[in-house]
C-alpha positions as CSV (number, residue, x, y, z in Angstrom):
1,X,-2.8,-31.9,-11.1
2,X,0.4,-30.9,-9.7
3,X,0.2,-29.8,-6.5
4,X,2.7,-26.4,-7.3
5,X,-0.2,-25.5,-10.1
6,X,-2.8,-24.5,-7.4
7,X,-1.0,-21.5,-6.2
8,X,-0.2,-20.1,-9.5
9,X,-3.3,-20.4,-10.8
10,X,-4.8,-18.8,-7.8
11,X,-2.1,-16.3,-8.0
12,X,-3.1,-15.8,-11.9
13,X,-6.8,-15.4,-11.2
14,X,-5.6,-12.2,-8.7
15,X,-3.4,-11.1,-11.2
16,X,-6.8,-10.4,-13.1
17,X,-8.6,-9.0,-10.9
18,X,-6.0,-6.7,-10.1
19,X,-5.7,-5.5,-13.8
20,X,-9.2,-5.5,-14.3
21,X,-10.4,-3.2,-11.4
22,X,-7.0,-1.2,-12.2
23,X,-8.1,-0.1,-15.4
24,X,-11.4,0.3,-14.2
25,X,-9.9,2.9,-11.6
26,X,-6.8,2.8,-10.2
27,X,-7.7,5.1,-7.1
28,X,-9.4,1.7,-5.3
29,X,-7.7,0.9,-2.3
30,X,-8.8,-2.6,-2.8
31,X,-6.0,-3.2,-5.8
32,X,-3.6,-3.4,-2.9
33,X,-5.1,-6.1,-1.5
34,X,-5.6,-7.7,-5.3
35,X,-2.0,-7.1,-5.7
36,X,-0.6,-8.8,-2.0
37,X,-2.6,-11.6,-2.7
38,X,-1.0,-12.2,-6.2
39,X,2.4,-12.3,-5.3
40,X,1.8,-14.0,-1.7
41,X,0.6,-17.2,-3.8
42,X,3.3,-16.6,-6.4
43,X,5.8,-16.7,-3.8
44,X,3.8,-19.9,-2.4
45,X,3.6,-21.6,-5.9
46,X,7.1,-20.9,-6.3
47,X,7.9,-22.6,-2.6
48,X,5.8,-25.6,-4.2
49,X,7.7,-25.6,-7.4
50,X,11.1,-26.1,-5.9
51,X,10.0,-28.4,-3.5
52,X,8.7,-30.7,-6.1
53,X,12.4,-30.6,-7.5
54,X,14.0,-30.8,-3.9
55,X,12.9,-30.9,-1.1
56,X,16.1,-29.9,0.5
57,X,16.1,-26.9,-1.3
58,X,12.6,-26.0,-0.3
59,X,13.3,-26.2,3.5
60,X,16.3,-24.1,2.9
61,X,14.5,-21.4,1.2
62,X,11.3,-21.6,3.8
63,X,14.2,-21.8,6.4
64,X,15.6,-18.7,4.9
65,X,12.5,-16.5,5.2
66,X,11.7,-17.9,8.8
67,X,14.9,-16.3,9.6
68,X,15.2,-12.9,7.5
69,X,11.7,-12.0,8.5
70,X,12.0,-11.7,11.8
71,X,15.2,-10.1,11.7
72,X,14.0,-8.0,9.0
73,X,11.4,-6.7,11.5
74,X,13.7,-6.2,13.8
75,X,16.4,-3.8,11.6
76,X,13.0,-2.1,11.0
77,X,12.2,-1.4,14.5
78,X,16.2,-0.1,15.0
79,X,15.8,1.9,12.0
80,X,12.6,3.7,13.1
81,X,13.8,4.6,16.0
82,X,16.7,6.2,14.7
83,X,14.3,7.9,12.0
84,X,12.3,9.2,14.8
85,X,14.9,10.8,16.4
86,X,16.3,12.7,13.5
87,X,12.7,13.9,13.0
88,X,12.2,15.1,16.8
89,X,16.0,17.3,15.7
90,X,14.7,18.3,12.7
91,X,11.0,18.9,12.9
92,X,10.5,19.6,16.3
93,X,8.9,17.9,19.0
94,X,5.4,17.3,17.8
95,X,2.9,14.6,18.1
96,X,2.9,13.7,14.5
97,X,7.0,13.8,14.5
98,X,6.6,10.7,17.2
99,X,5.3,8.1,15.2
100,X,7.9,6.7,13.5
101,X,10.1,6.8,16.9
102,X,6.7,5.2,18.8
103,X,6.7,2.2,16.0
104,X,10.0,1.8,16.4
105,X,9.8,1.6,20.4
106,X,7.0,-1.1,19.6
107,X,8.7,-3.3,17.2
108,X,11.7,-3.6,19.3
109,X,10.2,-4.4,22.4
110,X,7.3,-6.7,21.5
111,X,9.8,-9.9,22.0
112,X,10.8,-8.9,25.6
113,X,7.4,-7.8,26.3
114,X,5.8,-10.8,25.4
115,X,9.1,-12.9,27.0
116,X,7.8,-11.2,30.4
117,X,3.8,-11.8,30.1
118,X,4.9,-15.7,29.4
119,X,6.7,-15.6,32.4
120,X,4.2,-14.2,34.4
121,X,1.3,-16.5,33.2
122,X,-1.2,-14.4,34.3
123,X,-4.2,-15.0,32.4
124,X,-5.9,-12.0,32.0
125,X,-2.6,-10.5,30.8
126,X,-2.6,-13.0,28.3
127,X,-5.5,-12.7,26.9
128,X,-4.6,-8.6,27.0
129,X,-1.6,-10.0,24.6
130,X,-3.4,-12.3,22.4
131,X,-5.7,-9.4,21.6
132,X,-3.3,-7.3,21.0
133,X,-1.2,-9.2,19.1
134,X,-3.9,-10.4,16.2
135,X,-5.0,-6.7,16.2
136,X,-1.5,-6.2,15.5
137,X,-1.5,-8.6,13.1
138,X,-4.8,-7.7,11.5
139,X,-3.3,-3.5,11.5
140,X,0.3,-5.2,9.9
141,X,-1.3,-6.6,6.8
142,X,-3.3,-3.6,6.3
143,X,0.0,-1.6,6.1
144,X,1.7,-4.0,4.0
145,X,-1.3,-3.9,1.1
146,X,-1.4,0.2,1.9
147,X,2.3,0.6,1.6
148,X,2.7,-2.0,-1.5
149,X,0.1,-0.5,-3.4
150,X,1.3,2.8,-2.7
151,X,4.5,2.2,-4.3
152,X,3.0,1.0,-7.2
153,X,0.3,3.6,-7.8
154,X,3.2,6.5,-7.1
155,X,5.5,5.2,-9.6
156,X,2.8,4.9,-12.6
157,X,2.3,7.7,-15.2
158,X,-0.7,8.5,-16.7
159,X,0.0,9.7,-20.7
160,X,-2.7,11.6,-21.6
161,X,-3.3,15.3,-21.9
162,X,-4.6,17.2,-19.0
163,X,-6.5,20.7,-18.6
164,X,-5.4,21.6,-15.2
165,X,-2.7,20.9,-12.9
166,X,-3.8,21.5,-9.6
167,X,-1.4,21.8,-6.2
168,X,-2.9,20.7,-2.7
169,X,-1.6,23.5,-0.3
170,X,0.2,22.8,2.9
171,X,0.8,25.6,6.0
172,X,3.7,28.1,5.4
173,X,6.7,29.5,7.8
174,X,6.4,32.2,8.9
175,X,2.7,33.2,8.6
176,X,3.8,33.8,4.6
177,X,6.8,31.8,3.8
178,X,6.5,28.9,1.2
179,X,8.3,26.0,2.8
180,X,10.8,23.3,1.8
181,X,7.5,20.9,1.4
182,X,5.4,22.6,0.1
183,X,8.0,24.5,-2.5
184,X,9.0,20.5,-3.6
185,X,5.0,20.2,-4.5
186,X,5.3,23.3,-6.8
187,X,8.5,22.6,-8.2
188,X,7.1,19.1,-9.5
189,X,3.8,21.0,-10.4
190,X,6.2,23.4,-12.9
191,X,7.5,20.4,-14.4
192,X,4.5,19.0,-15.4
193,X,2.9,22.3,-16.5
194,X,5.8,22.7,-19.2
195,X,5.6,19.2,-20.1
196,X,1.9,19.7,-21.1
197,X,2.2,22.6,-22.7
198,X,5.9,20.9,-24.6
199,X,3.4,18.2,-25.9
200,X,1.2,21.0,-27.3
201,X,-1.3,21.3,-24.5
202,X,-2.6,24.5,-23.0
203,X,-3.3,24.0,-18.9
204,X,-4.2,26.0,-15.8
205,X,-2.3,25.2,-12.8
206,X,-4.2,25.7,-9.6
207,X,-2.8,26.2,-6.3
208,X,-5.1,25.7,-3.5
209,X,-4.9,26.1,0.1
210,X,-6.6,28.6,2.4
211,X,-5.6,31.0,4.7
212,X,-5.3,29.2,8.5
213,X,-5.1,31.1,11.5
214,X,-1.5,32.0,11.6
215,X,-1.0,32.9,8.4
216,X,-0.9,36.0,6.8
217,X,-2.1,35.0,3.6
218,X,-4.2,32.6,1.7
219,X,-1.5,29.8,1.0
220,X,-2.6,29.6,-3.0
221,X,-2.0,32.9,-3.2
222,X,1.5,32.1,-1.7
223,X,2.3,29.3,-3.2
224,X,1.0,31.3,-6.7
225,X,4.0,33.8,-5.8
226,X,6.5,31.4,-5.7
227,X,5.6,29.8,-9.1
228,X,5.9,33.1,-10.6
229,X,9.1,33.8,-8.9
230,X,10.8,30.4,-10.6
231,X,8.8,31.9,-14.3
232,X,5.5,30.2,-14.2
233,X,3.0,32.7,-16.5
234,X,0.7,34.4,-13.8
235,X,-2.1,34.2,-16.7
236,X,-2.0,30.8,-16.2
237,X,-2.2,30.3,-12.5
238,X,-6.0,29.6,-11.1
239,X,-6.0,30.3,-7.1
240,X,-8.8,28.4,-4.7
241,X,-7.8,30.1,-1.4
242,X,-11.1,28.7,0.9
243,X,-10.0,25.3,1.3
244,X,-8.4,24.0,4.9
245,X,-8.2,20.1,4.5
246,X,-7.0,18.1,1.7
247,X,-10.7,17.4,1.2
248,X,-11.7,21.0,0.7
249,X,-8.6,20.7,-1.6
250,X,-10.2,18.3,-4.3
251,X,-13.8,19.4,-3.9
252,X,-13.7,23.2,-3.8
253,X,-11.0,23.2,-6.5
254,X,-13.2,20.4,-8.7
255,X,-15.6,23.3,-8.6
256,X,-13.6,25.8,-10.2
257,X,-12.4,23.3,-12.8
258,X,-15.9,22.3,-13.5
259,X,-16.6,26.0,-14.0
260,X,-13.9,26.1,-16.7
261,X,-14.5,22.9,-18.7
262,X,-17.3,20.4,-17.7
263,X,-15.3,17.5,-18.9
264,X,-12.3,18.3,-17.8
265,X,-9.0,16.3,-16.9
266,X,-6.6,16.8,-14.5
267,X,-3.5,15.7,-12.6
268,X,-3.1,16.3,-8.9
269,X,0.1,16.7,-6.5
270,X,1.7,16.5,-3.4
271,X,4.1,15.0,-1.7
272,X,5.2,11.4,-2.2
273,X,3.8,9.7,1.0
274,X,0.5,11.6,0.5
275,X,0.1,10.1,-3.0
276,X,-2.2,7.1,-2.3
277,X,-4.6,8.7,0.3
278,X,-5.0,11.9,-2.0
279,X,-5.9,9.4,-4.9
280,X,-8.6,7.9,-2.7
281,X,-9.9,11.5,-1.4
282,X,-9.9,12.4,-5.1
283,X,-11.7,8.7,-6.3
284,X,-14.9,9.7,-3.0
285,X,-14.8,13.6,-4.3
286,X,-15.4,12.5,-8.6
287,X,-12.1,14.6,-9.4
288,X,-11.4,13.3,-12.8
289,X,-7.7,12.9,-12.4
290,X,-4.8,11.0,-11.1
291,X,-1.8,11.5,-8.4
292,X,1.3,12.6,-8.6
293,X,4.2,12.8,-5.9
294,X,6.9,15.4,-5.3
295,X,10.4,13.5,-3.4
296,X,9.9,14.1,0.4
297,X,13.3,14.1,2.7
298,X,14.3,10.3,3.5
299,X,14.0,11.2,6.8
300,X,10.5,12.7,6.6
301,X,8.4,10.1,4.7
302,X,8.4,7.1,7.3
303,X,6.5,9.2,9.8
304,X,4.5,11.0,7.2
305,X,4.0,7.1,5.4
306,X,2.3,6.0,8.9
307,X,0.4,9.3,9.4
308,X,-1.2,8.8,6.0
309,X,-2.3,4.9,6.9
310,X,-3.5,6.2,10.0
311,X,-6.1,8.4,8.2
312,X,-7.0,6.0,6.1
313,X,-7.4,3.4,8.7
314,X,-9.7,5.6,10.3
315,X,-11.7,6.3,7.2
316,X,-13.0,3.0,7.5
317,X,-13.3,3.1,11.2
318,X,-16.6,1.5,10.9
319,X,-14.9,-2.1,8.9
320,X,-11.7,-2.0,11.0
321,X,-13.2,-1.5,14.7
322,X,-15.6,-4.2,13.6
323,X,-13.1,-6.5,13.1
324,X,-10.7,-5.7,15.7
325,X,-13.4,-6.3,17.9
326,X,-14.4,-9.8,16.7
327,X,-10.6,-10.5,17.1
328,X,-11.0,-9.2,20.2
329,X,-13.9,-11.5,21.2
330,X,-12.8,-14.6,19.8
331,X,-9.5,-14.2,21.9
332,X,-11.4,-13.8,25.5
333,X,-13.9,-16.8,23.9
334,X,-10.7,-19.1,23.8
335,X,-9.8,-18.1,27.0
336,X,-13.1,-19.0,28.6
């Protein structure tokens, strides 16, 4: 057997398992993983290939990506930084407004840092580093398969017919003000309301989003003005004004749906880089329906985009601190 047949076949036999737990539901985080692992040993079979052709080709190519990735990670690092400053100008100083700047900050200086901890060949400090870096390492791949999937799952359309449309809230200016965000959520919430009812269906769009503490009204009810301000029928609009968390979102508005039609069908949305995480929530909630994302600002969506694997990172705190922690261990054992 040719050596370069290995990879592709292994790469084929992901390829199925992607498509089959995709059909099966395609609001599994684990397709991600399906889907890095296909194309890692594509890209490997196809290394293969053109070695068996020529080799001097092959060390070119592998030559190629030794060099582009790192400086790839670097022009990332530059390039969050700069994002995270226009967000601290634009957004204001916030916690969550710091993480594209703090990622930045950390991709740029992890060369230097580690340059420094060589030099000082102080043991403890470097098994502090080793730790660090195969968390890092472990927390990386996680965001690749997160982020690759996430692309994927935003950019597919489910075709058929829906009974609701249902838009997850977000806070407002003001106390009452529907904002920029928030307004892009409903606007892509109109579109696909007429496109339903174009293709002869009849849905309910539901807004939903509670009243928080320094608002002066329930956001649904809000965001259920501003769709009637751009023409949306006010028959038509369903409100679910108790819900503070994207949670509360899915579940308290699954109960109105449920209310409605038992078998019902729906399609969800938000924003763009809340897409995948939303589809998850809705998957552990049994909200029969699918995603769908509303363009964020460019500058926006890389903080948001690390917020989002963040929470889900911490959804399965249990699995991830686990394993950090045996990379943890196994570093200190090889120091011993």
């Amino acid at each position: 057997m040719r050596p370069w047949l290995i990879p592709f076949a292994v790469a084929a036999l992901f390829v199925v398992v992607f498509l089959i737990s995709f059909l099966r539901d395609r609001r599994k985080l684990r397709n991600g993983f399906y889907l890095f692992f296909a194309l890692f040993f594509f890209a490997l079979g196809t290394l293969f290939l053109v070695a068996s052709i020529s080799e001097r080709a092959a060390t070119v190519l592998l030559s190629a990506v030794v060099v582009l990735v790192p400086l790839s990670v670097l022009a990332l690092g530059v390039f969050l930084i700069g994002n995270g400053v226009t967000m601290l100008r634009r957004e204001g100083r916030r916690p969550a407004n710091l993480l594209s700047l703090l990622a930045g900050t950390g991709i740029v200086a992890f060369v230097p840092v580690h340059a420094l901890i060589g030099q000082l060949d102080w043991t403890p400090l470097t098994v502090a580093a080793s730790t660090v870096n195969g968390v890092l390492g472990y927390a990386s791949f996680l965001f690749v398969c997160f982020l690759l999937y996430a692309v994927v799952y935003g950019r597919i359309r489910s075709r058929r017919g829906v009974d609701f449309v249902l838009v997850l809230g977000a806070g407002l200016l003001d106390g009452h003000r529907v904002p920029p965000l928030l307004a892009g959520r409903l606007d892509r919430a109109h579109r696909v309301f007429q496109a339903e009812r174009a293709g002869g269906g009849d849905p309910v769009l539901v807004t939903s989003g509670g009243r928080g503490p320094d608002e002066d009204l329930p956001e649904a009810r809000a965001m259920a003005e501003h769709l009637v301000a751009q023409g949306m029928p006010a028959d038509r609009i369903l409100l679910e004004d108790r819900s503070r968390t994207t949670w509360e979102n899915l579940t308290f508005s699954d109960a109105l749906m449920r209310e409605r039609r038992a078998g019902y069908r729906c399609v969800i949305v938000t924003n763009n880089f809340h897409v995948l995480r939303a589809a998850l929530l809705a998957r552990k909630a049994k909200v029969n329906g699918q995603v769908v994302g509303a363009p964020t600002a460019w500058y926006f969506w890389p903080s948001a985009t690390i917020r989002e694997f963040v929470a889900v990172f911490l959804a399965h705190r249990g699995l991830n601190f686990t394993l950090c922690g045996l990379i943890a261990a196994s570093q200190v054992s090889q120091a011993l």
